[in-house]
C-alpha positions, 0 to 999 in steps of 0.5 A: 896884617899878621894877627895872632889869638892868643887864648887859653882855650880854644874850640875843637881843642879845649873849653870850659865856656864860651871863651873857647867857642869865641876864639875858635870862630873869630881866626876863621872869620877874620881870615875870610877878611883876608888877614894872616891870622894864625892862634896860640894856647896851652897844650892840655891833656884834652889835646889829643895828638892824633884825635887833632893831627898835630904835629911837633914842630921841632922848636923848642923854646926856652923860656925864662920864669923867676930865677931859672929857664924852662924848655917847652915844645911847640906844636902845630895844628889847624883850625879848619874852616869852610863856607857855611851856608846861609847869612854868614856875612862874610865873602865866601871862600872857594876852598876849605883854609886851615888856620894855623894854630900852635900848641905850648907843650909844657907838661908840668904845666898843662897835662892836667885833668882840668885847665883851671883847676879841680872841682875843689878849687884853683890849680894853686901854680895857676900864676906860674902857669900861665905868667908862664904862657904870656912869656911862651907866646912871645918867645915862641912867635920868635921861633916860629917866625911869625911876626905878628902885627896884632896879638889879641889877647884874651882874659885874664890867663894871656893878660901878662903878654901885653904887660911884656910887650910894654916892659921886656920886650919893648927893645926888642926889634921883633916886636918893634911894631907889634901892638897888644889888643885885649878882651875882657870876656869877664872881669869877674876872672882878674888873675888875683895873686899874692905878691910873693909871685912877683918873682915868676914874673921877672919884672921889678917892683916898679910895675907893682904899684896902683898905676901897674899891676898891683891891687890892693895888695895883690898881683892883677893880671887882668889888670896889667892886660888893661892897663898895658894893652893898646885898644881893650874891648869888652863882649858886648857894648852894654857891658864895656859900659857895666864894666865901668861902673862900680857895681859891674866893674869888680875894683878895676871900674877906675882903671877903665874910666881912666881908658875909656877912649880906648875901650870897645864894646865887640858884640860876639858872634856865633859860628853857624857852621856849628849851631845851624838847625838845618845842618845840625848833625846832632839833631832827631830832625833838621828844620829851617824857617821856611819849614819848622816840622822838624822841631817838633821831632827835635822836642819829642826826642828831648823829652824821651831823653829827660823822661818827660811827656812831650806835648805841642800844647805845653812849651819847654822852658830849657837852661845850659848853664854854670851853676852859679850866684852870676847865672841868677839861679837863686832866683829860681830857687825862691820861686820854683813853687809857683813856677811848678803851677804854670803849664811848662816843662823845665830842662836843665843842664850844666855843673857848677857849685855844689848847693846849687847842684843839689838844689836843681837835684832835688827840683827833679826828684820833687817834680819828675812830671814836669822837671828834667835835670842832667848835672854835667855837660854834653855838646850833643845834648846841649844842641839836642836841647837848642832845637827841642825847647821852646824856650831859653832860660838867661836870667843873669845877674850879669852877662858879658855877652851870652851865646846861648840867646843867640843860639836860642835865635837860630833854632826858633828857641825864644830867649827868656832874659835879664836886662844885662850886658849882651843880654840886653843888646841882643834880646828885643823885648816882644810886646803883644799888647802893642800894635803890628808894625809893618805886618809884625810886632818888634820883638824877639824875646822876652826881658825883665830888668829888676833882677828880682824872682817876682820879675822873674815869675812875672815874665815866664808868665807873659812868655807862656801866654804868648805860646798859647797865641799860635800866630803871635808865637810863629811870628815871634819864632820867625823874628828869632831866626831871621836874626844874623848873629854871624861872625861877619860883622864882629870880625870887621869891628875887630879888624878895624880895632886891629888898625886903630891900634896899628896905627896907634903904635906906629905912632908911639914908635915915631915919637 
């Protein structure tokens, strides 16, 4: 199959989250399958040409946007991949494979300081922008003569593609067996617009209405990506199911009840050629299971980095985060004096909203002994911080999937989590007080479900307790690693989806 990804960030390229670490790791998976994949996005101001190797294609697309055409440039890349070693899951390659990977260069549009937005809030053009992009991708697949049999789309900012692919484009012979597949990665991003944008779209007034896009007054893009779409899948299975109720589901828990038979749960994977303790360039010292000495390097140089004491006898609790109300940082917040008297050191690092930047600020400045904060992002900390922690903060409100946790797994860092989402699916609450079973407890983290600061307080107790029980903590730490959050499995469940909706289309054409 000819599959495209169209996504609105992309690792190396691109990211402000997950989404980016997703999408750059699935093309090189799927492609191991044996697919022809190649991926689309934006051309930020964070693309550098050279740093990339990018080169212009020399097509130029013209792309219709309200009452007027506007010209982009299409540029080329390459997603490079190669065998990574250990439990990847997938069949190896001999070779090092490029993946192509094609740029919409519109600068009006895209060289911005930020993808999405200022700190001050969204780019108010974000609906022209990438309504913009959705109408881009297909045009440019004409161009460039890829004639996918897939588009996999992702969140809200290609959720106009499928929408187009239904409306516009449906006579169109090029796209005759062309079906849409859509990731919800999470709906608490909708695309949520006044509707005097309709315009941009050049779509009529037929399509804003409760069975389209139209919500409660407004333009959804997110939603014309569900509705449109022929298979959606969400990031983890708990959170196909969340998203279906009406306290996870954001408005839309209708619209997915009603495509519930359409609707996939696709845990995500992480790349191990990027997060792997034994190769990991980024680390004082590498280490595997087999000989775990140099995380205890790992530890001493993240502390010196923090400014905090480093001690094999108290365990490092460490958070990379958005500083926001769905991470489950006011819990937190409500119980930072009693979790001060345990015997840990808290690391953080992330940026988000102003108020809980200033309270994690002051959290360090309270306790400098036993609290280090850094507000920003830096990719090298982030590893640095994997590898040095014993321990990884997620107490969520809710998590479509989270990759942290399984990060957290490979480098014998235990996740701390809630009950939610991927959360759930992945993290094995680990029980001291049962029985060994086959040599050892189940259990490869710990997890609370009343999204509570007292449940909080009470499971970074019992997960402290553990780590003074060295044996318990080194199986515990065994478990983790030996977990395989390769790539592998999920790129077969997509590429099965990819033939379900195949074969779905095919069906509609022949009707």
């Amino acid at each position: 199959m000819k599959i495209l990804i169209a996504s609105p960030e992309i690792v190396p390229f691109a990211k402000t989250g997950g989404l980016a670490d997703v999408t750059g790791a699935l093309p090189k998976a799927i492609e191991r399958l044996g697919e022809d994949v190649a991926a689309i996005m934006p051309k930020y101001k964070t693309v550098d040409e050279k740093k990339f190797g990018l080169e212009y294609t020399g097509k130029n697309i013209r792309v219709p946007i309200s009452n007027r055409i506007e010209e982009a440039r299409i540029y080329k890349g390459y997603i490079n991949s190669q065998e990574s070693g250990g439990r990847t899951g997938v069949p190896p390659v001999s070779r090092q494979s490029k993946i192509p990977i094609y740029f919409i260069e519109k600068n009006e549009y895209y060289d911005r300081e930020y993808l999405y937005g200022t700190p001050q809030g969204d780019y108010p053009d974000n609906a022209e922008r990438f309504i913009y992009f959705s109408r881009a991708v297909l045009e440019a697949c004409k161009v460039i003569g890829f004639k996918p049999d897939i588009i996999h789309c992702n969140d809200w900012q290609t959720g106009m593609v499928p929408v187009y692919l239904k409306t516009l484009y449906k006579d169109d012979p090029f796209f005759k067996d062309t079906a849409a597949i859509f990731t919800v990665h999470n709906i608490g991003y909708q695309g949520l617009f006044w509707h005097f944008d309709m315009h941009l779209t050049n779509l009529g007034w037929d399509i804003f209405t409760p069975e389209g896009i139209e919500f409660y007054g407004k333009i959804n893009i997110l939603k014309g990506g569900i509705i449109y779409s022929d298979v959606i899948t969400a990031v983890s299975k708990t959170y196909s199911l969340e998203i279906q109720t009406e306290e996870y589901g954001r408005g839309l828990d209708g619209v997915l009840r009603k495509r519930k038979d359409d609707l996939y749960g696709v845990i995500n994977g992480i790349d191990y050629e990027e997060w792997n303790p034994e190769t990991d360039k980024h680390l004082a010292a590498r280490y595997s299971i087999d000989d775990l000495s140099g995380k205890w390097e790992c530890k001493k140089d993240l502390l010196n980095i923090y400014g905090l004491t480093p001690s094999k006898e108290i365990p490092v609790i460490a958070a990379i985060s958005r500083l926001d109300e769905q991470k489950g940082f006011d819990l937190i917040t409500e119980v930072i004096a009693d979790l001060m008297k345990l015997e840990f050191q808290f690391i953080f690092l992330g940026t988000g909203k102003e108020k809980y930047q200033k309270i994690f600020e002051d959290i360090g400045k309270k306790y400098p002994l036993k609290a280090g904060i850094k507000i920003g992002f830096d990719n090298a900390l982030a590893h640095k911080i994997e590898a040095g922690a014993d321990m990884f903060l997620m107490p969520s409100r809710y998590e479509p999937c989270g990759l942290n946790q399984l990060y957290s797994f490979k480098y014998g860092t235990i996740p701390i989590v809630r009950a939610t989402g991927g959360l759930n699916d992945t993290v094995e609450n680990y029980d001291p007080t049962l029985p060994r079973r086959a040599g050892e407890r189940e259990g490869n983290g710990f997890k609370f479900s009343e999204y509570s600061s007292k449940e909080l307080l009470s499971v970074i107790e019992r997960a402290v307790d553990v780590y003074n029980d060295h044996i318990g903590w080194k199986e515990l730490m065994n478990k983790a690693m030996g977990e395989d959050y390769s790539w592998g499995h999920s790129a077969r469940e997509y590429v099965d989806l990819y033939r379900k909706a195949k074969e779905k289309k095919e069906h509609q054409s022949t009707r």
